[in-house]
C-alpha positions in Angstrom: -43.6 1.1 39.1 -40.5 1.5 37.0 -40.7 0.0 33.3 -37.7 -2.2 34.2 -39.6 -3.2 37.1 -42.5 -4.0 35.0 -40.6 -5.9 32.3 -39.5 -8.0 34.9 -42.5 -8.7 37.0 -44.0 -9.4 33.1 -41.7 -12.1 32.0 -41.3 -13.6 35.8 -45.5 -14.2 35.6 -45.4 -15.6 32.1 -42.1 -18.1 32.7 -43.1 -18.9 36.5 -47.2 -19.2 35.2 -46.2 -21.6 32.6 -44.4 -24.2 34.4 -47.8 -24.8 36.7 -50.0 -23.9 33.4 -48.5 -26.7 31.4 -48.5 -29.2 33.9 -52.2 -29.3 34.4 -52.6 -29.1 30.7 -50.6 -31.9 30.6 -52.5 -34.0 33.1 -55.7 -32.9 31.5 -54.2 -34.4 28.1 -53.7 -37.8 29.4 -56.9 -37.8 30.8 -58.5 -36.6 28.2 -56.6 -39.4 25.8 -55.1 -36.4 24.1 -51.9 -37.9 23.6 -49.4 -37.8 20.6 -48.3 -41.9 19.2 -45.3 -42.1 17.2 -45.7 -42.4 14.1 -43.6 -43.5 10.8 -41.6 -41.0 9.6 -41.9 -38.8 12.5 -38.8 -37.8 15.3 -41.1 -37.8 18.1 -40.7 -41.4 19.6 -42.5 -41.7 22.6 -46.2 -41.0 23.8 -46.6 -38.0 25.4 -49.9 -35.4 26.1 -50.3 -32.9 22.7 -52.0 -30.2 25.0 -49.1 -28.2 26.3 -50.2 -25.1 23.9 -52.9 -24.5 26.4 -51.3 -23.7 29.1 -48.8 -21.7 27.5 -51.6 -19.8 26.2 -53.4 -19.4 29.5 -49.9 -18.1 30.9 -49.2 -15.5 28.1 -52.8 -14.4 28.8 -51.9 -14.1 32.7 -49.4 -11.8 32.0 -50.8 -9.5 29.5 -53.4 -9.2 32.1 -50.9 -8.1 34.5 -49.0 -5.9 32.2 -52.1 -4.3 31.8 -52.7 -3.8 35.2 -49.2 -2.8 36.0 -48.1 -0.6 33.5 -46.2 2.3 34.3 -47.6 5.9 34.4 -45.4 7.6 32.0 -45.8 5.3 29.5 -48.8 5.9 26.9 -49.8 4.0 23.4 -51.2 5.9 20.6 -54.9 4.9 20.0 -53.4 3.1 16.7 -51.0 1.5 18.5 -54.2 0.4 21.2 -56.3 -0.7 18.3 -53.5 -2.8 16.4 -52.6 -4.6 19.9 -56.6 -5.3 20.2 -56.7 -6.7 16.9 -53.4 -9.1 17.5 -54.9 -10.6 21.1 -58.3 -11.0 19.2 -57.0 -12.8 16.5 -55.2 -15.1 18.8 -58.8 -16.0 20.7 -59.9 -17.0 17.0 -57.3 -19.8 16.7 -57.9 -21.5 19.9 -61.1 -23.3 18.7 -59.2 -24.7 15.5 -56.1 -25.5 17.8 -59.1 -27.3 20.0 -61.2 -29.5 16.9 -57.5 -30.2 15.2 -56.2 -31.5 18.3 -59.1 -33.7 19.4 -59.7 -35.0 15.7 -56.5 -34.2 13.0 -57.8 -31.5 10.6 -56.9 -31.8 7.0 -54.9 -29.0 5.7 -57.5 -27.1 3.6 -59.8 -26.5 6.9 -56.4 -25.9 8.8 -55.4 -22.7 6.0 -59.7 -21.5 6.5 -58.9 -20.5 10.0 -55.1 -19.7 9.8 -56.3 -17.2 6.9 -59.5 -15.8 9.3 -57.5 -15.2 12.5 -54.2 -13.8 10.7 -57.5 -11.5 8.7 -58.4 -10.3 12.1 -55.4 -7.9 13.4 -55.1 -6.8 9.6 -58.5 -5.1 9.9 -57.6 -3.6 13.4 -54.5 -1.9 11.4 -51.7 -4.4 11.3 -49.8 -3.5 7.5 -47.0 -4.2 6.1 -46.3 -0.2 4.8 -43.1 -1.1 2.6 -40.4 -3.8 2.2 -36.8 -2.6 2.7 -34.9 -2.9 -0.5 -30.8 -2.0 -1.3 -32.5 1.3 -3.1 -34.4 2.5 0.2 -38.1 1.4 1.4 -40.7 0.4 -1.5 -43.9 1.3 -0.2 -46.7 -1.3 -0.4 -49.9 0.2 -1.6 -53.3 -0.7 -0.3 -55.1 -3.4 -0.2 -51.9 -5.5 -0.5 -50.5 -4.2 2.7 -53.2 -5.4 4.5 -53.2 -8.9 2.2 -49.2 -9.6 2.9 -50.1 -8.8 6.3 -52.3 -11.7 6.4 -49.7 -14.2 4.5 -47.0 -13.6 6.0 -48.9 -14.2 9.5 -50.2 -17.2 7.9 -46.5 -18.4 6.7 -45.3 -18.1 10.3 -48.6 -20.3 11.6 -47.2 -22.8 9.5 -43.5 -22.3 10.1 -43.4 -22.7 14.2 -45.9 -25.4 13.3 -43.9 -27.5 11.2 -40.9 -26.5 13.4 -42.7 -28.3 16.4 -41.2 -31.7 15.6 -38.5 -32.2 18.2 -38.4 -32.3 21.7 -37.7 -28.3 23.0 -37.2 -27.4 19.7 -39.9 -24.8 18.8 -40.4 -23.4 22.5 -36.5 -22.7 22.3 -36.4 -21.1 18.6 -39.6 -19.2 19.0 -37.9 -17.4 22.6 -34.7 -16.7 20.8 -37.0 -14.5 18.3 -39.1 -13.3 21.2 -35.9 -12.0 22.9 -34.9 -10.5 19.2 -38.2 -8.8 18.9 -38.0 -7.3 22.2 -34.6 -5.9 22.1 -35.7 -4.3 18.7 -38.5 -2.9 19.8 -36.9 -1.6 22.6 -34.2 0.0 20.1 -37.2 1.9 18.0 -38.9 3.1 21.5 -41.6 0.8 21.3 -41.8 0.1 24.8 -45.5 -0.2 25.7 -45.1 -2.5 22.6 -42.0 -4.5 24.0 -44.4 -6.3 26.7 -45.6 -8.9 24.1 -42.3 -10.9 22.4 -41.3 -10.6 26.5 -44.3 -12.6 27.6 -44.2 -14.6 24.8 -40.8 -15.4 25.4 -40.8 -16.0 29.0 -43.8 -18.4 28.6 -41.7 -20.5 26.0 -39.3 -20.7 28.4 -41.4 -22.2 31.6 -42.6 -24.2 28.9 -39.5 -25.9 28.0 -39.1 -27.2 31.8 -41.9 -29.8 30.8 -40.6 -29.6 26.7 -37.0 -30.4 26.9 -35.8 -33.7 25.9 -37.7 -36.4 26.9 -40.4 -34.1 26.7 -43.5 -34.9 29.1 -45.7 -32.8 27.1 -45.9 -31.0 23.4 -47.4 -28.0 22.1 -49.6 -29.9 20.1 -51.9 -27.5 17.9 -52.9 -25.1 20.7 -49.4 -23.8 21.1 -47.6 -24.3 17.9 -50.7 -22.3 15.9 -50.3 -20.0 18.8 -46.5 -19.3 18.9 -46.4 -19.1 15.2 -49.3 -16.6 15.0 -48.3 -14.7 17.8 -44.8 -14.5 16.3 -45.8 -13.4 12.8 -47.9 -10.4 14.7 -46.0 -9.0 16.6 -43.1 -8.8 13.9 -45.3 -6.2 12.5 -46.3 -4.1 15.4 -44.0 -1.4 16.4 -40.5 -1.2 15.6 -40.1 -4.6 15.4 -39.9 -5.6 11.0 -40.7 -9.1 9.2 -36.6 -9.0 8.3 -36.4 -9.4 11.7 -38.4 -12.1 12.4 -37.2 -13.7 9.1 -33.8 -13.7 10.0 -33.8 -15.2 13.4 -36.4 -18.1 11.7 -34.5 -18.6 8.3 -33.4 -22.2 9.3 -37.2 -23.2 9.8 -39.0 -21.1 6.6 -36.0 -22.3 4.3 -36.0 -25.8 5.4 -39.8 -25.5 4.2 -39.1 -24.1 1.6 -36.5 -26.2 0.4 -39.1 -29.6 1.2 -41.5 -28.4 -1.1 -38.6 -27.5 -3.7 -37.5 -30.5 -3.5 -41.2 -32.4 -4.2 -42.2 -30.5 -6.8 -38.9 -31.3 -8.5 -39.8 -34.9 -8.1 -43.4 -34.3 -8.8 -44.7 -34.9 -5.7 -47.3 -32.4 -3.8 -45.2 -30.2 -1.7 -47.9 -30.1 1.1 -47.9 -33.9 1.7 -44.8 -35.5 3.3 -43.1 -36.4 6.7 -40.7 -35.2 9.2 -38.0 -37.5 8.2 -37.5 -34.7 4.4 -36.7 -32.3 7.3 -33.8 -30.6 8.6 -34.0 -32.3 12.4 -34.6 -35.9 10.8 -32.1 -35.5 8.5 -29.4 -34.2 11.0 -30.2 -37.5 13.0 -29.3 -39.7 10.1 -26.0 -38.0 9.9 -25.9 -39.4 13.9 -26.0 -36.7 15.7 -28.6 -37.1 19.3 -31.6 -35.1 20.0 -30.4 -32.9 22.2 -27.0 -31.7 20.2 -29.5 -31.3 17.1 -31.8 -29.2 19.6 -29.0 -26.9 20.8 -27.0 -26.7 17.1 -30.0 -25.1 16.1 -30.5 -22.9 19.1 -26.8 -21.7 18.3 -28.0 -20.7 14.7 -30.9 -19.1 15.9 -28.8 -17.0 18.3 -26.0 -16.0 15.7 -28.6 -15.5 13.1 -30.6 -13.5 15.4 -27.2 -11.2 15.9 -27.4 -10.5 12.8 -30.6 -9.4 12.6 -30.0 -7.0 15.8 -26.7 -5.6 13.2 -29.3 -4.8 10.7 -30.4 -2.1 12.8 -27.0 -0.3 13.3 -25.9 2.6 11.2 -24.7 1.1 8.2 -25.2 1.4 4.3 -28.3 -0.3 3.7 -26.5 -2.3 0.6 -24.0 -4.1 3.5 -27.4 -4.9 5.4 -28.7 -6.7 2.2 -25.2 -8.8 1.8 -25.6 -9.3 4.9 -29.2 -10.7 4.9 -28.2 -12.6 1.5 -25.3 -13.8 3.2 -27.2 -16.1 6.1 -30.1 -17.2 3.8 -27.1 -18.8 1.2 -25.7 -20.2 4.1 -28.7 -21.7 5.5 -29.6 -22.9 2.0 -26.2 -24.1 1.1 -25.7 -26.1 4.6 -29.3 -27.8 3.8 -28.3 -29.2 0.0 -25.1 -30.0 1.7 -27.6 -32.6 4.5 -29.8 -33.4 1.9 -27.1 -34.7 -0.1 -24.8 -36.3 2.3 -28.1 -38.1 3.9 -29.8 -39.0 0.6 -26.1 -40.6 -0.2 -26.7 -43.1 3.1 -30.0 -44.1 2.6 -29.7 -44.9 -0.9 -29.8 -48.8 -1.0 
């Protein structure tokens, strides 16, 4: 079998196993009274099943398995490479039975970071590292252990990222397979093909996904699949050739809307982990009037562009216009969200 064969008979499993996947997860949900009521504050306005994660995890799952199976002969991982991708899949078993109690019974957030923290500890003992952080002055090498430790963060950031992003109909399924297809065209570019298989499944099960996701959604990720995604996403920025500038890029709209929440409480003395939807970007976007699905796809359009941007860090340019460039899209992103803070804070005022 050819490796474009494979890539494709990869990503057709994951997509066309998700679409069945998800529906039976979905009919489990409402039998199972696993639903999702709306609540004040929140954008999600209807009732709908919160166990959609599951079947996009059972269909990623399928097609590793058949990536596995199918893999072409002339392609070969180094043992480290083996042992880091053993680590990743492992780390993803440990979340499903805190995706499981949290979905059936609302953990609080201390219990929640335990066993974000435990399964993003797991690949970082099977070799996952950050090694260095790209600076204007060349690569500044992380020493040990806090390669291993920022590791773990910054898979735990992306946990809670893709989480928090999961607050609009099609919303995370669509941003998290914009990154997937980032990730696997830059791990293609650095050679990392054996490697290329996972932001491919991961993507094309987002996207079968989002035939059950898009607006009005008849089922949600619920904890199952936005842990998942978010996890999955912060690995496999670190595998390969694949970089966390990368990943951060293509998901600066989500970590600096977070970022910019919490900013925002502490300024008014408020805890920044307690709060609502309606301080976030989507919510405040639909007080400025725009619909659900035009806030959906204006975001998908940032995510695409920024995601461009992330591919041009990789061409042969100086590595100072890389850095205006990054620095460029995160004062973009930043400025765009004081401008909709602002603007909506100014029409809800009494």
């Amino acid at each position: 079998m050819s490796t474009e064969l494979w890539f494709l008979l990869v990503f057709l499993v994951a997509a066309g196993a998700a679409i069945p996947l998800v529906m039976i997860s979905e009919q489990a949900g409402r039998s199972l009274g696993l639903v999702d009521r709306p609540r004040r504050g929140e954008v999600q306005q209807h009732i709908v099943p919160r166990t959609g994660g599951y079947g996009v995890f059972l269909a990623f799952w399928l097609a590793i398995l058949v990536s596995f199976l199918g893999m072409p002969a002339e392609l070969v991982r180094l043992p480290a490479d083996n042992a880091r991708l053993v680590g990743v899949l492992l780390g993803s078993l440990a979340l499903l039975p805190l995706a499981i109690v949290d979905d059936a019974r609302r953990l609080g957030p201390t219990p929640q970071l335990v066993g974000h923290l435990v399964a993003a500890t797991i690949p970082v003992l099977f070799g996952v590292r950050i090694d260095g952080v790209a600076t204007p002055f060349g690569i500044v090498p992380v020493p040990e252990p806090f390669d291993g430790i920022l590791a773990a963060l910054w898979i735990v950031a992306m946990i809670n990222a893709i989480n928090l992003l999961d607050s609009m109909d099609g919303l995370a399924g669509g941003i998290v397979s914009v990154a997937s297809g980032v990730l696997f065209l830059r791990t293609l570019w650095f050679g990392q093909t054996s490697i290329a298989v996972l932001p491919l499944a991961l993507g094309g099960t987002c996207l079968g996904f989002l035939t059950r996701n898009w607006h009005p959604s008849r089922v949600i990720l619920g904890s199952s699949g936005a842990l998942f995604l978010g996890y999955m996403l912060g690995a496999v920025s670190l595998l390969g050739g694949a970089k966390i500038g990368t990943a951060a890029l293509v998901l600066a709209v989500p970590i600096l809307d977070v970022a910019w929440v919490a900013y925002r409480r502490i300024a008014q003395g408020r805890s920044p982990f307690r709060g609502g939807d309606h301080e976030h970007l989507p919510h405040r976007l639909r007080v400025l009037g725009m619909s659900d699905r035009s806030i959906v796809l204006s975001l998908y359009a940032v995510s695409v562009l920024v995601g461009a941007a992330a591919l041009m860090m990789h061409s042969p340019v100086p590595t100072v216009d890389k850095m205006y460039l990054a620095a460029a899209v995160v004062l973009g992103v930043l400025a765009t969200l004081a401008v909709v803070a602002r603007v909506t804070s100014a029409r809800q005022a009494p």
